[in-house]
mmCIF file of the N, C-alpha and C atoms, coordinates in Angstrom:
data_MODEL
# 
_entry.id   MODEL 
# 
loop_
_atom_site.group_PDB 
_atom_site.id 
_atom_site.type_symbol 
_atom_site.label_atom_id 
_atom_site.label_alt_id 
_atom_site.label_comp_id 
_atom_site.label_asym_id 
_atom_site.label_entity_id 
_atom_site.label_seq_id 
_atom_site.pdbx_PDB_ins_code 
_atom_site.Cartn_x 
_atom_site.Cartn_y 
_atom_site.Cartn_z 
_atom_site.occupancy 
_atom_site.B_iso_or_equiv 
_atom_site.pdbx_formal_charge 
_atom_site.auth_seq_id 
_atom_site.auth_comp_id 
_atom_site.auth_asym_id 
_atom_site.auth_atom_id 
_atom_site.pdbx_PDB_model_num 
ATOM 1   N N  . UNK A 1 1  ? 21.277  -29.918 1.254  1.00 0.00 ? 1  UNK A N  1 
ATOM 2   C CA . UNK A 1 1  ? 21.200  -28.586 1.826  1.00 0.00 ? 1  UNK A CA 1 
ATOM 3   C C  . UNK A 1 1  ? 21.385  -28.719 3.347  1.00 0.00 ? 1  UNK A C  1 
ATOM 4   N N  . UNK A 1 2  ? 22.021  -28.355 3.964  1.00 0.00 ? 2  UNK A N  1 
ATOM 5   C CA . UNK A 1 2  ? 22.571  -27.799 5.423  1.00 0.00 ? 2  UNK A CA 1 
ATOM 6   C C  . UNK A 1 2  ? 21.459  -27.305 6.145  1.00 0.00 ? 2  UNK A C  1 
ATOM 7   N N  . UNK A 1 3  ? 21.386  -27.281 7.355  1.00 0.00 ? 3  UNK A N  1 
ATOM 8   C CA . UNK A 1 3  ? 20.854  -26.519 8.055  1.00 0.00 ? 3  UNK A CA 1 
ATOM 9   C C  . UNK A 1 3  ? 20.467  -25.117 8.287  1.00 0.00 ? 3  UNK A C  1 
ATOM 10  N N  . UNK A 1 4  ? 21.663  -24.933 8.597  1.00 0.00 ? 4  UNK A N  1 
ATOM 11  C CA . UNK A 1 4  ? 22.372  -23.246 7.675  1.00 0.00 ? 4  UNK A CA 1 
ATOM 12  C C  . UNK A 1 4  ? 21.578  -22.793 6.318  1.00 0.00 ? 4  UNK A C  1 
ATOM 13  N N  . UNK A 1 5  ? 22.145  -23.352 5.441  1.00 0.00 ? 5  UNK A N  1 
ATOM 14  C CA . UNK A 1 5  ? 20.762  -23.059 4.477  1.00 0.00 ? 5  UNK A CA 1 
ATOM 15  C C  . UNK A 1 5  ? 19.801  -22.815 4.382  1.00 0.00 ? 5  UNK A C  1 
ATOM 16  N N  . UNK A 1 6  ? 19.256  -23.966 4.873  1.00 0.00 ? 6  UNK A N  1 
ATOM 17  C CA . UNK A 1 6  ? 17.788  -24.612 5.092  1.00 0.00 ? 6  UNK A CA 1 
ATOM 18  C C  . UNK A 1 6  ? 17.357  -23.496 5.845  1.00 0.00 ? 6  UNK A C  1 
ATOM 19  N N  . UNK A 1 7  ? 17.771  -23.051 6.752  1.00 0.00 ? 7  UNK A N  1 
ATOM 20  C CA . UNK A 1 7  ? 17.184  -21.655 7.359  1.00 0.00 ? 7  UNK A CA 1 
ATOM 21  C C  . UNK A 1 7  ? 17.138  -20.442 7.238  1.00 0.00 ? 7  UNK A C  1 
ATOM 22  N N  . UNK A 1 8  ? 18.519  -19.712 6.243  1.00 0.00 ? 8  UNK A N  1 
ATOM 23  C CA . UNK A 1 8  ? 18.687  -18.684 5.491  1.00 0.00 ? 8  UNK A CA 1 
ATOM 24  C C  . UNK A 1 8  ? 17.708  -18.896 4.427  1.00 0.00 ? 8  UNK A C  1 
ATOM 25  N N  . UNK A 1 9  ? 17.289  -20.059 3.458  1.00 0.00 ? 9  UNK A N  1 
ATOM 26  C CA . UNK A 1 9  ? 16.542  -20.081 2.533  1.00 0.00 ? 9  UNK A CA 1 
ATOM 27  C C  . UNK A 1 9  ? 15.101  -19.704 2.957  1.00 0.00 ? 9  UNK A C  1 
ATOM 28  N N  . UNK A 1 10 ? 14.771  -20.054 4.090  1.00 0.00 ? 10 UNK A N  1 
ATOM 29  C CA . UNK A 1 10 ? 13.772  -19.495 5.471  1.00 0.00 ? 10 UNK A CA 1 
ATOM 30  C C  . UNK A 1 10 ? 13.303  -18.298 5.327  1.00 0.00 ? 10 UNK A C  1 
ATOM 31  N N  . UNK A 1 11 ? 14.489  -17.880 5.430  1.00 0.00 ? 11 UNK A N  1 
ATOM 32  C CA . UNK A 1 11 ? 13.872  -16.241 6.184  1.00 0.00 ? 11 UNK A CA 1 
ATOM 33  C C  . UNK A 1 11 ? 14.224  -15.328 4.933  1.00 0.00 ? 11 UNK A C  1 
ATOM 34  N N  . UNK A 1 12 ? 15.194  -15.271 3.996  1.00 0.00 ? 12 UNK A N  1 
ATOM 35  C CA . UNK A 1 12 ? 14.331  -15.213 2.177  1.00 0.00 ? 12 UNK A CA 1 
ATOM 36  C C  . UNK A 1 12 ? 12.997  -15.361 1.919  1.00 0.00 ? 12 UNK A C  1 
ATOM 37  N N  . UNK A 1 13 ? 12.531  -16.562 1.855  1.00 0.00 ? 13 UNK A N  1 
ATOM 38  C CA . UNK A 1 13 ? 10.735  -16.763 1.594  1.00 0.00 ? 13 UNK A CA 1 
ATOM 39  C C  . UNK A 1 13 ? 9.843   -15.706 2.171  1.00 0.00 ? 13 UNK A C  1 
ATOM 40  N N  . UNK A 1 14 ? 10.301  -15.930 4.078  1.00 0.00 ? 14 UNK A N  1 
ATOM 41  C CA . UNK A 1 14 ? 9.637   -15.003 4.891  1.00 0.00 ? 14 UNK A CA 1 
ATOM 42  C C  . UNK A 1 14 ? 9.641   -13.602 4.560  1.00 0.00 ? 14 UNK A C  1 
ATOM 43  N N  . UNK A 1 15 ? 10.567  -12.731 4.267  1.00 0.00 ? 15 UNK A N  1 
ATOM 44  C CA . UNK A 1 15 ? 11.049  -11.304 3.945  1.00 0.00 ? 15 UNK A CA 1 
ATOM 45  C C  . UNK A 1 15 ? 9.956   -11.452 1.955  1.00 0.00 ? 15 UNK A C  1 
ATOM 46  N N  . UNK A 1 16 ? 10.328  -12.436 1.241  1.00 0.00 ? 16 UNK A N  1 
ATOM 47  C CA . UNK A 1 16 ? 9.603   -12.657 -0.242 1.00 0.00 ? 16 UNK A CA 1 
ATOM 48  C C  . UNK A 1 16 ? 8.341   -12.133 -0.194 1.00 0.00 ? 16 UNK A C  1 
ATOM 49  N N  . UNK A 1 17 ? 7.681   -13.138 1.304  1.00 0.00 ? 17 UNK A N  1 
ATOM 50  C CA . UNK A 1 17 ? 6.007   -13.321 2.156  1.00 0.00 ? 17 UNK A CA 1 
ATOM 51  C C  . UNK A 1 17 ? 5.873   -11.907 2.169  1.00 0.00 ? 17 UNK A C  1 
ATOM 52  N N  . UNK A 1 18 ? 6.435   -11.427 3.013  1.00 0.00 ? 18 UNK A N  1 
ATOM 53  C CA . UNK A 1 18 ? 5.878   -10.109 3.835  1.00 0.00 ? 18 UNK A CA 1 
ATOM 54  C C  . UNK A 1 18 ? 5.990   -8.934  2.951  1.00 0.00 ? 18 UNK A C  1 
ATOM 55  N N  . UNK A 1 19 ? 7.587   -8.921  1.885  1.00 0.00 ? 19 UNK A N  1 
ATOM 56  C CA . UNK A 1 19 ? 6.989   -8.043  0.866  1.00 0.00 ? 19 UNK A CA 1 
ATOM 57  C C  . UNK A 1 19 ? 5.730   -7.588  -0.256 1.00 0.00 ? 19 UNK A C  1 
ATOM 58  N N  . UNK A 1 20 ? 6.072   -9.022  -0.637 1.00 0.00 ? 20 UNK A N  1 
ATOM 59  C CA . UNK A 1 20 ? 4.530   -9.112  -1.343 1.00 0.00 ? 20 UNK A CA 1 
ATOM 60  C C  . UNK A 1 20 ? 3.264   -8.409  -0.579 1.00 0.00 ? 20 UNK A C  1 
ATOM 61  N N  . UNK A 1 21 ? 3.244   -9.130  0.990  1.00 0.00 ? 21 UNK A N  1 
ATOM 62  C CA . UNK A 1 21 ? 1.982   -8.181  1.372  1.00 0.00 ? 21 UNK A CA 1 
ATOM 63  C C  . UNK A 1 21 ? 2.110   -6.513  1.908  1.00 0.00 ? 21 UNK A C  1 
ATOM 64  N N  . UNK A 1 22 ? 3.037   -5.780  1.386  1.00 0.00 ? 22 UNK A N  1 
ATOM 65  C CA . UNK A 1 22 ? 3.498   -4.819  1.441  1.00 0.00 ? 22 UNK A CA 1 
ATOM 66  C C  . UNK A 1 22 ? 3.106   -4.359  0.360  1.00 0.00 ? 22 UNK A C  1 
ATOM 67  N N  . UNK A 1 23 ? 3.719   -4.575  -1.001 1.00 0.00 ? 23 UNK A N  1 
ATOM 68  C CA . UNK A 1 23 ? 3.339   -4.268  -1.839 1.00 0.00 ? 23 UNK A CA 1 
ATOM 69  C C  . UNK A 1 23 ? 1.668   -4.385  -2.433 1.00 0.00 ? 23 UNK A C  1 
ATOM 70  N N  . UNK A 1 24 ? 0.782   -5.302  -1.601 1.00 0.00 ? 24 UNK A N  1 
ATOM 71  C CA . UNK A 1 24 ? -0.507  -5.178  -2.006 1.00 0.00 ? 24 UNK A CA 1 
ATOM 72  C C  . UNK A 1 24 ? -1.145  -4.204  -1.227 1.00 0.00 ? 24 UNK A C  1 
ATOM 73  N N  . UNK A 1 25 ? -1.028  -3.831  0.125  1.00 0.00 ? 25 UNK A N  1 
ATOM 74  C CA . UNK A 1 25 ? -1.336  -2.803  0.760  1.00 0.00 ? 25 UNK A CA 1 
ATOM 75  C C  . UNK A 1 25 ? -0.704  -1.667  0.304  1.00 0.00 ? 25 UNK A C  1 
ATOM 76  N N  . UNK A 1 26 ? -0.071  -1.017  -0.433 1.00 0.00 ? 26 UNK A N  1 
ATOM 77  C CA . UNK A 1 26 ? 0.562   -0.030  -1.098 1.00 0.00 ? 26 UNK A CA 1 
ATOM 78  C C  . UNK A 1 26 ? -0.880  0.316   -2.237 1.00 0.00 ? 26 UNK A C  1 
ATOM 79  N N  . UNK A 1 27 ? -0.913  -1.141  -3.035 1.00 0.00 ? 27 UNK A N  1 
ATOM 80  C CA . UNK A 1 27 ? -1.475  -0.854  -4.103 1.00 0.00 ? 27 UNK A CA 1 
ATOM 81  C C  . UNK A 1 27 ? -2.885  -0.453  -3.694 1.00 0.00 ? 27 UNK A C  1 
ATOM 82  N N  . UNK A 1 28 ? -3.257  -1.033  -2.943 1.00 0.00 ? 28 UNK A N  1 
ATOM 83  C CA . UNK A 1 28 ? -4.448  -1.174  -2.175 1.00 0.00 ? 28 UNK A CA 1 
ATOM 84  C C  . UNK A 1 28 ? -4.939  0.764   -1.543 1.00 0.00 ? 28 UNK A C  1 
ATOM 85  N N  . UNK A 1 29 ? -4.079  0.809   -0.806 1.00 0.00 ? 29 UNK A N  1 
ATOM 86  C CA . UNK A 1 29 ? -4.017  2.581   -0.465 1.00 0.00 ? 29 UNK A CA 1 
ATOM 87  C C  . UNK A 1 29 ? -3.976  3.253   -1.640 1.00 0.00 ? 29 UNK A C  1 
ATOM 88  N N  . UNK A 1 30 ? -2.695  3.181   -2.914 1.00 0.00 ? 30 UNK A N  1 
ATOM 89  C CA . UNK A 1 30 ? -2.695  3.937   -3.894 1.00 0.00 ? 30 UNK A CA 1 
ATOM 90  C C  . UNK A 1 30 ? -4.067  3.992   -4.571 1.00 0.00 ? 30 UNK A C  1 
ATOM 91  N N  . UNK A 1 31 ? -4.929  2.985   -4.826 1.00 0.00 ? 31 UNK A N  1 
ATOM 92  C CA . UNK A 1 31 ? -6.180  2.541   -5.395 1.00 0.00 ? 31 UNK A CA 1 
ATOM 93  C C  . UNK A 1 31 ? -7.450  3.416   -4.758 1.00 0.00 ? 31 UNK A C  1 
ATOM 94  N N  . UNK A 1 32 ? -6.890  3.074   -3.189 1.00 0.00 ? 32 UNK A N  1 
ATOM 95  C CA . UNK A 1 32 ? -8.151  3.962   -2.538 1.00 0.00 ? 32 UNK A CA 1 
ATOM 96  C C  . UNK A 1 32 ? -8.127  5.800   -2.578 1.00 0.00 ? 32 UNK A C  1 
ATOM 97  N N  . UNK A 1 33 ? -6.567  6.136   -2.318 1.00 0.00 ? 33 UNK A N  1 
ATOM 98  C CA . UNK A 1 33 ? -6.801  7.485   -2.695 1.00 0.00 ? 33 UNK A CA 1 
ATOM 99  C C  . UNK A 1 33 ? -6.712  8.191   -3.836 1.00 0.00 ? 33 UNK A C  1 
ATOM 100 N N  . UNK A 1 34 ? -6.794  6.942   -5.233 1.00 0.00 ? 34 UNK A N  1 
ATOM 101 C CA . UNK A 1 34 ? -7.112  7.438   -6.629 1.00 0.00 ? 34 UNK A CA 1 
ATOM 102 C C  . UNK A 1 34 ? -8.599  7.724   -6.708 1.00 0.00 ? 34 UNK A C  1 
ATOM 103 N N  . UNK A 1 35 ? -9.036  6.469   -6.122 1.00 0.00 ? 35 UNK A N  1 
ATOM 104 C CA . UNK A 1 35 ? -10.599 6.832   -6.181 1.00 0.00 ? 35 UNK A CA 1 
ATOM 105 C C  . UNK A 1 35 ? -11.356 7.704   -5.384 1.00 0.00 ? 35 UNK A C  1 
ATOM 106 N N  . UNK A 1 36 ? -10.954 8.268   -4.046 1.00 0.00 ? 36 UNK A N  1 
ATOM 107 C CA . UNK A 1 36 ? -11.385 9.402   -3.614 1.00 0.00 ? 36 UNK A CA 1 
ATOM 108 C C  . UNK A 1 36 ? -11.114 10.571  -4.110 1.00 0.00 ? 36 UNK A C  1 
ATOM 109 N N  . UNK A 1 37 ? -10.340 10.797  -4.950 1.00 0.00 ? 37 UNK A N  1 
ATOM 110 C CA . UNK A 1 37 ? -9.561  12.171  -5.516 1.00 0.00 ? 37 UNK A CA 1 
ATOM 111 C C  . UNK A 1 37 ? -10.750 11.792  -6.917 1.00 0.00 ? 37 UNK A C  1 
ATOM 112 N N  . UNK A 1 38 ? -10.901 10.686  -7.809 1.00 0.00 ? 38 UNK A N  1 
ATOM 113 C CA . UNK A 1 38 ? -11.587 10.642  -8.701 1.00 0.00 ? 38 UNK A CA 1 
ATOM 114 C C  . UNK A 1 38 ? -12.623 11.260  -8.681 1.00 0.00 ? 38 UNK A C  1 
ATOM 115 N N  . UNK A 1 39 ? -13.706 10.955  -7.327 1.00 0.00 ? 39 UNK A N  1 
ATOM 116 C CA . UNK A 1 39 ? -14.925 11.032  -6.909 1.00 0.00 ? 39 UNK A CA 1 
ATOM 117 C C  . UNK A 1 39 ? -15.111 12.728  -6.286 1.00 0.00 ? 39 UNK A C  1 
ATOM 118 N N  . UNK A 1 40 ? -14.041 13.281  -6.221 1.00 0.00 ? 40 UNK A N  1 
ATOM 119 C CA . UNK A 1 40 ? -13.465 14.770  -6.371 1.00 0.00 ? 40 UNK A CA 1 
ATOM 120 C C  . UNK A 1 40 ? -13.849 14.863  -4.814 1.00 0.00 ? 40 UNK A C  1 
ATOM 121 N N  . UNK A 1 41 ? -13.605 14.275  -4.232 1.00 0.00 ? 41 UNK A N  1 
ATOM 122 C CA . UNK A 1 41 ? -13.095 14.537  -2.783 1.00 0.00 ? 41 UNK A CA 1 
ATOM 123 C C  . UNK A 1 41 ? -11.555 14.647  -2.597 1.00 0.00 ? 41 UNK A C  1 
ATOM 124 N N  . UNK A 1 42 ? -11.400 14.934  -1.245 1.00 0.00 ? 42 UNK A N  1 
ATOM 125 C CA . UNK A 1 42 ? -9.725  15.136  -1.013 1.00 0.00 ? 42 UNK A CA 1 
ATOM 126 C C  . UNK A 1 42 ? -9.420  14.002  -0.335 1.00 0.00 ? 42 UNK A C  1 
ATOM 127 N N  . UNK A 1 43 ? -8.474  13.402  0.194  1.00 0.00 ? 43 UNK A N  1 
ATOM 128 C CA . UNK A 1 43 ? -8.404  12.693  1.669  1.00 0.00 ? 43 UNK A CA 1 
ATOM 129 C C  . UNK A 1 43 ? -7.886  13.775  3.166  1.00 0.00 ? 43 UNK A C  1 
ATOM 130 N N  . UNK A 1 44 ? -8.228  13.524  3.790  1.00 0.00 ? 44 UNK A N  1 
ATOM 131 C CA . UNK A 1 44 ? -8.609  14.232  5.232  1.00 0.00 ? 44 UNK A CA 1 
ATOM 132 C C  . UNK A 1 44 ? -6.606  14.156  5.063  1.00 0.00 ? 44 UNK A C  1 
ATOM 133 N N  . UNK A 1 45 ? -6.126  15.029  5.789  1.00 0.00 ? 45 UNK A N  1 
ATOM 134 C CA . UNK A 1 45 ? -4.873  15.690  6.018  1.00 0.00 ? 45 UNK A CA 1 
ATOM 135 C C  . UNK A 1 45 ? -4.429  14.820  6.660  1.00 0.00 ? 45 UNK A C  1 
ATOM 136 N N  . UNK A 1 46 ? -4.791  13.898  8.288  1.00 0.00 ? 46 UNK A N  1 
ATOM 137 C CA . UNK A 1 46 ? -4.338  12.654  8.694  1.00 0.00 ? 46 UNK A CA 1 
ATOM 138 C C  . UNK A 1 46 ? -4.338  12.084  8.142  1.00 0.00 ? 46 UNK A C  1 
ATOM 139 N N  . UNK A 1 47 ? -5.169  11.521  7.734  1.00 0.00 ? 47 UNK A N  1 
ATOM 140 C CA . UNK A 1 47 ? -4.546  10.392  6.446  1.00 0.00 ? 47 UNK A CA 1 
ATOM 141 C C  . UNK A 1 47 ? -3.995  10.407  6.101  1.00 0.00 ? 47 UNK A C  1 
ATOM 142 N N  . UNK A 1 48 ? -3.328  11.198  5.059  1.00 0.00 ? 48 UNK A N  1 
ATOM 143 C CA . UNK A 1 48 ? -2.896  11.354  4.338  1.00 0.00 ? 48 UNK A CA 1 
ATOM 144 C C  . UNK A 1 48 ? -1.006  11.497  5.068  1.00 0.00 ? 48 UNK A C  1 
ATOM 145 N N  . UNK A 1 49 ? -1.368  12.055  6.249  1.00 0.00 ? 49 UNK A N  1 
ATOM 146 C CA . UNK A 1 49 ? 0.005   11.785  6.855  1.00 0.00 ? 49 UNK A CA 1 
ATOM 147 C C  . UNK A 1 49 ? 0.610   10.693  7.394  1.00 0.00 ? 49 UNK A C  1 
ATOM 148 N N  . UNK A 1 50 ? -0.746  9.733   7.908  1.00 0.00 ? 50 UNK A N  1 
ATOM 149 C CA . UNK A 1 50 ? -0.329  8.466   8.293  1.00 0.00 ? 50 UNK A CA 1 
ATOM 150 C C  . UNK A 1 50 ? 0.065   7.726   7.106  1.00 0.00 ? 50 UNK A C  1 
ATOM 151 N N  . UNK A 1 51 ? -0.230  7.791   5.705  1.00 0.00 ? 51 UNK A N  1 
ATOM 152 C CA . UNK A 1 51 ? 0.501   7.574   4.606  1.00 0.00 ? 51 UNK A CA 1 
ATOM 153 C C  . UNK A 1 51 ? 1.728   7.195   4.223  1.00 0.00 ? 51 UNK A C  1 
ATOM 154 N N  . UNK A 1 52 ? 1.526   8.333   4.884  1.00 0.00 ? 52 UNK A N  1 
ATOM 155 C CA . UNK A 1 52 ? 3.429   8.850   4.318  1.00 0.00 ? 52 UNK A CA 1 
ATOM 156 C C  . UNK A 1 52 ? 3.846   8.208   5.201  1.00 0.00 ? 52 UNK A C  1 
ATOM 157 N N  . UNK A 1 53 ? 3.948   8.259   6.650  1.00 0.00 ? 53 UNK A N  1 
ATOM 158 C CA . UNK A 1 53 ? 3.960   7.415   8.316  1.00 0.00 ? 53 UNK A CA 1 
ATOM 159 C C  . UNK A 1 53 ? 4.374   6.183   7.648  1.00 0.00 ? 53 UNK A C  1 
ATOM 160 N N  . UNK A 1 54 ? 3.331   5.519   7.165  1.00 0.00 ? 54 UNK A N  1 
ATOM 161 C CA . UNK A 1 54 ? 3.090   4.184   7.080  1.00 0.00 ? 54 UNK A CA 1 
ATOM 162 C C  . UNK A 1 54 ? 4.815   3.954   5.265  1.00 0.00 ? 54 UNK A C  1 
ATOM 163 N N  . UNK A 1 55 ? 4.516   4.673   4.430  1.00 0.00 ? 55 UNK A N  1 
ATOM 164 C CA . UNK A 1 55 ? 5.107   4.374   3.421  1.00 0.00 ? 55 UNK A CA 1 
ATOM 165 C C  . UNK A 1 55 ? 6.479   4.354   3.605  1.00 0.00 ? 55 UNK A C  1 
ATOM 166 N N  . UNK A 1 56 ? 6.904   5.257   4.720  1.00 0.00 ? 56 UNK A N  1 
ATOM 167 C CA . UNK A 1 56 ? 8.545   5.451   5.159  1.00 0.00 ? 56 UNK A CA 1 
ATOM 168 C C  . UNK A 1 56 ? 8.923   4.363   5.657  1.00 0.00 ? 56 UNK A C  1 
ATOM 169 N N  . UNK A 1 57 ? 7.867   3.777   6.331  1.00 0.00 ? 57 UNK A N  1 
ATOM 170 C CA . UNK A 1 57 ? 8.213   2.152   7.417  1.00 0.00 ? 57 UNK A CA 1 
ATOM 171 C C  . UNK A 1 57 ? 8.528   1.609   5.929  1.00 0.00 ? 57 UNK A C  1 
ATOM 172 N N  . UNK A 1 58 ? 7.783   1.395   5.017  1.00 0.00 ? 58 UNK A N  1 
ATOM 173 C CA . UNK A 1 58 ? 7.572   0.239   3.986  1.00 0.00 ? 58 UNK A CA 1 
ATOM 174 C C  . UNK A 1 58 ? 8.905   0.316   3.546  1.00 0.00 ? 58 UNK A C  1 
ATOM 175 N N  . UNK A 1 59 ? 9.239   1.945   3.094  1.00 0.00 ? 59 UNK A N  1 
ATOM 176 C CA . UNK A 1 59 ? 10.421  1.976   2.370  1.00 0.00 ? 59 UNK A CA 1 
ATOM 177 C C  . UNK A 1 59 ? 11.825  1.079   2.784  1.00 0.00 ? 59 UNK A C  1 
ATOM 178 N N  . UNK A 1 60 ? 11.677  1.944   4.260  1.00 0.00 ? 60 UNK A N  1 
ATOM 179 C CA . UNK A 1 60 ? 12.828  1.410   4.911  1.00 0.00 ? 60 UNK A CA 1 
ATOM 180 C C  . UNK A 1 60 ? 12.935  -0.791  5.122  1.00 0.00 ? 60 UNK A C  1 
ATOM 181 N N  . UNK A 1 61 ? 11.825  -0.996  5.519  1.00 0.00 ? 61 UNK A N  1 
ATOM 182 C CA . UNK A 1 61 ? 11.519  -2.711  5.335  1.00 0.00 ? 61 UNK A CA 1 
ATOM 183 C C  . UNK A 1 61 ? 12.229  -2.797  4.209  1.00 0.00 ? 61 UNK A C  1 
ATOM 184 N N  . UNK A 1 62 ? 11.675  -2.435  2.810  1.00 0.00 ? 62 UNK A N  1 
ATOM 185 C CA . UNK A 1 62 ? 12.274  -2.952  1.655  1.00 0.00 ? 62 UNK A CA 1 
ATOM 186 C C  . UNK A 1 62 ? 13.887  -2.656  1.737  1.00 0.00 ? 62 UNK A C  1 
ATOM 187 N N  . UNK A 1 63 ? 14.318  -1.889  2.001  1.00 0.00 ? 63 UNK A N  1 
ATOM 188 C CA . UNK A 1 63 ? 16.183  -1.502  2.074  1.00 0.00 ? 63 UNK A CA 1 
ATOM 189 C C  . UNK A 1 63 ? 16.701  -2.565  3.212  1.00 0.00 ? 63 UNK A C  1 
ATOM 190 N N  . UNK A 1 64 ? 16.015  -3.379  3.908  1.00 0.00 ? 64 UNK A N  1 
ATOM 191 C CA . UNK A 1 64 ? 16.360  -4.250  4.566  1.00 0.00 ? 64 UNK A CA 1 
ATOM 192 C C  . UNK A 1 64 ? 16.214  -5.758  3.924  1.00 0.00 ? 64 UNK A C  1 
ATOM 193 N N  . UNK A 1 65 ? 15.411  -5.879  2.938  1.00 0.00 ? 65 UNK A N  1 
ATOM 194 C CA . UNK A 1 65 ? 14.635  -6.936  2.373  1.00 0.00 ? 65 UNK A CA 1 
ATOM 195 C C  . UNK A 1 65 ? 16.135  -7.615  1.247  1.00 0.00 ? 65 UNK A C  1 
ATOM 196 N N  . UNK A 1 66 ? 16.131  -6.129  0.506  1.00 0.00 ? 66 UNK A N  1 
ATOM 197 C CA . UNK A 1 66 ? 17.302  -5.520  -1.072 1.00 0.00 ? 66 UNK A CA 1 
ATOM 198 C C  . UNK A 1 66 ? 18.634  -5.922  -0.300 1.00 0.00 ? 66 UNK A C  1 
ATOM 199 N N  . UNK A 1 67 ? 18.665  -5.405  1.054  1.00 0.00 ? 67 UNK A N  1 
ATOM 200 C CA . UNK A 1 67 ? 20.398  -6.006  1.392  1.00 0.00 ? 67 UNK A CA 1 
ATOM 201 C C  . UNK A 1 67 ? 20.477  -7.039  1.475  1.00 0.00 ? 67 UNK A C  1 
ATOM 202 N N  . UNK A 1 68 ? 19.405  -7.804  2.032  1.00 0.00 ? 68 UNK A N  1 
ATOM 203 C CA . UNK A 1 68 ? 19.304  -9.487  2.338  1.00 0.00 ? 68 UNK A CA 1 
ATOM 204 C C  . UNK A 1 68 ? 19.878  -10.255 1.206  1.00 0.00 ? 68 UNK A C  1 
ATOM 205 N N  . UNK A 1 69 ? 18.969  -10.368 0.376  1.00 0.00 ? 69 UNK A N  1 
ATOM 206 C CA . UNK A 1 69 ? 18.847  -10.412 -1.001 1.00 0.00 ? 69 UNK A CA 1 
ATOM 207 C C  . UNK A 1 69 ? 20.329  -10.546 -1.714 1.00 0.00 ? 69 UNK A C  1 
ATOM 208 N N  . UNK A 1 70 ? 20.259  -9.396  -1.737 1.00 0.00 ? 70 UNK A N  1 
ATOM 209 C CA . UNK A 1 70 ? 21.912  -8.944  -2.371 1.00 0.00 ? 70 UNK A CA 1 
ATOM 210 C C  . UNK A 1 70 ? 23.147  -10.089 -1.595 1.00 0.00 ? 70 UNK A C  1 
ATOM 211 N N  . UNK A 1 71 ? 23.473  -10.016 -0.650 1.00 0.00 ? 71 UNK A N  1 
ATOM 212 C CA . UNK A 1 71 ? 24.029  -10.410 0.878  1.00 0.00 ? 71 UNK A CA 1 
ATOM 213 C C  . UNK A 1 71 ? 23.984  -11.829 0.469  1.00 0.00 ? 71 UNK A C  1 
ATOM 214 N N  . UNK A 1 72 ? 22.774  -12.341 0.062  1.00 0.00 ? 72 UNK A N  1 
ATOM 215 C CA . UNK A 1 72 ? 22.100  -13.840 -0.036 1.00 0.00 ? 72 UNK A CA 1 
ATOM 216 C C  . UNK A 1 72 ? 22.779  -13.932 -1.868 1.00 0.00 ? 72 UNK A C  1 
ATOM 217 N N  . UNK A 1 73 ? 22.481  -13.225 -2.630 1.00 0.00 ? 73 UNK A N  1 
ATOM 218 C CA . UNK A 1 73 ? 23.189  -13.620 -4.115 1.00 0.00 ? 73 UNK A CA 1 
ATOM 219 C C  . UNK A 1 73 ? 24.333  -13.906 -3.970 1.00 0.00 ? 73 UNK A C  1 
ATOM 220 N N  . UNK A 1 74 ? 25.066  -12.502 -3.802 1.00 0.00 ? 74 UNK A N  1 
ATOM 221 C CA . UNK A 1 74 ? 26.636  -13.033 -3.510 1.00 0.00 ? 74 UNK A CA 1 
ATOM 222 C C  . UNK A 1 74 ? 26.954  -14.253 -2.461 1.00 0.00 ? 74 UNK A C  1 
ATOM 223 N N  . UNK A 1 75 ? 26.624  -14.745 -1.807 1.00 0.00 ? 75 UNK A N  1 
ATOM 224 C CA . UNK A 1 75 ? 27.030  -15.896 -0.930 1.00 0.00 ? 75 UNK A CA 1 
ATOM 225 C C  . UNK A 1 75 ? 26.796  -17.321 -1.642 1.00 0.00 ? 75 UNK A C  1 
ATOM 226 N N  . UNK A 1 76 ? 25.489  -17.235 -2.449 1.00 0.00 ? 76 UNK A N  1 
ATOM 227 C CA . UNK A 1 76 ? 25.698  -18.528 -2.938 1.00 0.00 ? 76 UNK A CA 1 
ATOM 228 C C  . UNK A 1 76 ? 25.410  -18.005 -4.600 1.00 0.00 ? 76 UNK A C  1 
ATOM 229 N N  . UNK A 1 77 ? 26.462  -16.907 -4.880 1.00 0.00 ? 77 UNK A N  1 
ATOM 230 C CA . UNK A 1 77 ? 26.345  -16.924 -6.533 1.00 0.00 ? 77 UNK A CA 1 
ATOM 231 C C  . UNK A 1 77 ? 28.135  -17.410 -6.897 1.00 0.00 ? 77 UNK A C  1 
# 
């Protein structure tokens, strides 16, 4: 393996890393405002906007993650 590689294979793992902890903080929020809605409270209106705030960043990360990815199959498929 090349250098080149060796460092594209890099920053794959890294983007792998950081999704994963994306996706547990997702689950993590989804979890918390199941259980406040359970407990028949609401969540406060900020919140609930920094949410969304926060979920648009995530989205967009992942459409950066999916091109990599993709970008990275085709090159060494």
């Amino acid at each position: 393996m090349t250098r080149d590689d060796r460092d594209e294979f890099l920053k794959v793992l890294h983007a792998h890393a950081q999704t994963v902890e994306i996706c547990d903080a997702c689950a993590a929020t989804t979890r918390d405002l199941a259980l406040e809605i359970q407990r028949g409270g609401l969540p406060k209106r900020d919140d609930l906007r920094r949410t969304v705030e926060e979920a648009e960043k995530v989205l967009a990360d992942l459409v950066a993650v999916r091109d990599e990815l993709r970008r990275l199959l085709i090159e060494f498929s």
